[in-house]
N, C-alpha and C positions, 0 to 999 in steps of 0.2 A: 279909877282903878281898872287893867286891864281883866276881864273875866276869862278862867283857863278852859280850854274846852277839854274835855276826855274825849281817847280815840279811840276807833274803830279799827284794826288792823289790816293790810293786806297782805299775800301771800307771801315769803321771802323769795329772793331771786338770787342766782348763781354767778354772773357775769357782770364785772365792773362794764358801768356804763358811760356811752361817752358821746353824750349832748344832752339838754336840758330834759327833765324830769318834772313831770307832776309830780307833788309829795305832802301836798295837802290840800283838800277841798270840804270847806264848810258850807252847808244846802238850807239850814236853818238854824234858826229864823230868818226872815227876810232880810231885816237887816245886820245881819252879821255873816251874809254870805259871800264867800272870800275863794281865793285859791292859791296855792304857793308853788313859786315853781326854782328848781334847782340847780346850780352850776358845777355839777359833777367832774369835769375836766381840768387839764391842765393848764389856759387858758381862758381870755374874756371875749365873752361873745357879746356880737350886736344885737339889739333886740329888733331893726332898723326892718325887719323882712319876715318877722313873728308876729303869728295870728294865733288867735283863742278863742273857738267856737262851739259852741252845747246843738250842734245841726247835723246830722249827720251827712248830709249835703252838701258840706261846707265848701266842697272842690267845686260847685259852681261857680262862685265867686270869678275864674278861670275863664269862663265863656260864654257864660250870661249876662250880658250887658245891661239886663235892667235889674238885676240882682239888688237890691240894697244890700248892706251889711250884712242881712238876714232875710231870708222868705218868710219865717213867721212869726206873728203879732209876737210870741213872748219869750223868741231867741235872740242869741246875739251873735257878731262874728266881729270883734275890736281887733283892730291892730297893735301893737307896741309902736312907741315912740322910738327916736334913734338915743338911743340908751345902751348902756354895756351893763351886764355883769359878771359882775368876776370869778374866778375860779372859788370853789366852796362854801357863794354866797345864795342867799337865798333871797327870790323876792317875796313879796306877799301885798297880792293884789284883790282890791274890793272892788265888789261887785255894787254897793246903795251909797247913794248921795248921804245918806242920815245914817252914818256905820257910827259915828260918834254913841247914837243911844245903847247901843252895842259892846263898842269894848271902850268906848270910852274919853274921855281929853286929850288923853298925854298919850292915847296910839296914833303912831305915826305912820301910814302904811306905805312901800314904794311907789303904788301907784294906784291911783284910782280911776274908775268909768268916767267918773264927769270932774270936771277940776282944770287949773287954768294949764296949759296947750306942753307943759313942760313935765308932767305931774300927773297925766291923763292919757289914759288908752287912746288910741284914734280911731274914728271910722272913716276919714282917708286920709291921703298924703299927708293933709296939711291940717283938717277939722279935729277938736277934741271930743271925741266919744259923747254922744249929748240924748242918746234915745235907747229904750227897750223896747218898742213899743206897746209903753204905759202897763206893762205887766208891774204890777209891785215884786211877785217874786220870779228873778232870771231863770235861777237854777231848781228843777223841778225838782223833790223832796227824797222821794220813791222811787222813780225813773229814769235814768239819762244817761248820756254821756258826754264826756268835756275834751275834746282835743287841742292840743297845741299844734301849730304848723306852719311850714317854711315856704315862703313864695317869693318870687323879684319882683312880681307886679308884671311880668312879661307875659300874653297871652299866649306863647307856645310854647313856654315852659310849665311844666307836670310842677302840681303843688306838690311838698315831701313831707310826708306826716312826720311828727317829734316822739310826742309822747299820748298816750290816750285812755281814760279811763273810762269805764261802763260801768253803770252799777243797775239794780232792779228786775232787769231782765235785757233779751235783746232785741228789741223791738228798735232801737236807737244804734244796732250797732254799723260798722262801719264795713261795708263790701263795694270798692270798686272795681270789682273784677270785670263787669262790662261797659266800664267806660273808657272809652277810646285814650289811650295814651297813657296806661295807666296798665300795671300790672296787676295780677290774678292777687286777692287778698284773703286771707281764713273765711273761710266761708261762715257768716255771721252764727249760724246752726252751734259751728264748733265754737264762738269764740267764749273765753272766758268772762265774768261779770261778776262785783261784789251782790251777793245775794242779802246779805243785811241792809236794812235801814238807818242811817244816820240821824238818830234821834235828836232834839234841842239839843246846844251846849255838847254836839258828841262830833267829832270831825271822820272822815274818810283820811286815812293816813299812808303811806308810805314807808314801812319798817327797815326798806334796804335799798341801796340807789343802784344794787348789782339786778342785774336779767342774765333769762334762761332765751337759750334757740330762737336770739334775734338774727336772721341774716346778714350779711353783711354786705352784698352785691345784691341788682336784680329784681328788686322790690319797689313797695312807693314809699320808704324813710328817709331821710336827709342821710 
């Protein structure tokens, strides 16, 4: 039996959105830590050039050649497999090998970290997603942030953020305003961040797929 979580809410937003969306993320417990992301457009997208990273650093990946997936021991940086989703679907991707003691048998999730090569996030082109480094929990409980983001794998093309959530404070948040190639971004000071705690059994949610004063030229977004 699948177990429901109760949610957390975030602020509502004014502007129909148009590329994928974070719209849920579960921190705890460990294993039932998840994130769900959304197909607000008219349109199926590939997931073929989508990445999912709790790093704030994540744009190394770009020009760091010894980069792993991640610089440290208990972050991640998975790719998507070349996958579509469709207009007004949702996925919902697990973060633990053992989500089973969590929600369940009969949950079936889009995708998961580890799992055979069709079914499983990647950490590259062609390997299925196989390490955290040994952290039991990925996503930190109180603190962090989770971005979505678009790259070809071309090293002199600019990564293009998707979507991005902060929660705790902002100590994780995201400015690359001084790195080369890359436009000026809120200056972390300013930026917004869920200030609650996602207790057991309570999600971080998504209440509207609209935004407010995204630009629409000129920035580092897809």
């Amino acid at each position: 039996m699948i177990q429901l979580l109760l949610i957390f809410c975030t602020v509502v937003f004014a502007q129909e959105a148009d590329h994928l969306l974070l719209t849920r993320i579960v921190t705890q417990p460990d294993k039932a830590e998840s994130f769900s992301i959304y197909n607000p457009t008219d349109a199926s997208i590939n997931l073929n050039n989508y990445y999912v990273c709790d790093d704030e650093e994540y744009y190394k990946i770009q020009t760091d050649e010894e980069m792993a997936p991640s610089n440290i021991a208990s972050g991640f940086t998975a790719k998507f497999p070349n996958i579509f989703i469709n207009p007004g679907d949702t996925f919902h991707i697990i973060l633990h090998e053992n989500y089973n003691e969590f929600y369940g048998e009969n949950f079936i999730p889009d995708l998961i970290m580890y799992g055979s090569e069709d079914n499983s996030m990647l950490e590259t082109e062609t390997e299925p997603f196989s390490s955290f480094g040994g952290a039991e929990d990925k996503i930190n409980d109180t603190a962090e942030m989770l971005i979505l983001f678009n790259w070809d794998g071309n090293l002199s093309n600019p990564i293009k953020d998707v979507d991005y959530f902060l929660w705790g404070n902002t100590q994780n948040a995201i400015d690359k305003s001084a790195i080369s190639g890359y436009q000026s971004d809120t200056s972390a000071n300013d930026q917004l961040f869920f200030e609650g705690v996602a207790a057991q059994y309570y999600a971080y949610s998504r209440i509207s797929t609209d935004e407010v004063n995204e630009i629409q030229n000129d920035g580092n977004g897809i």
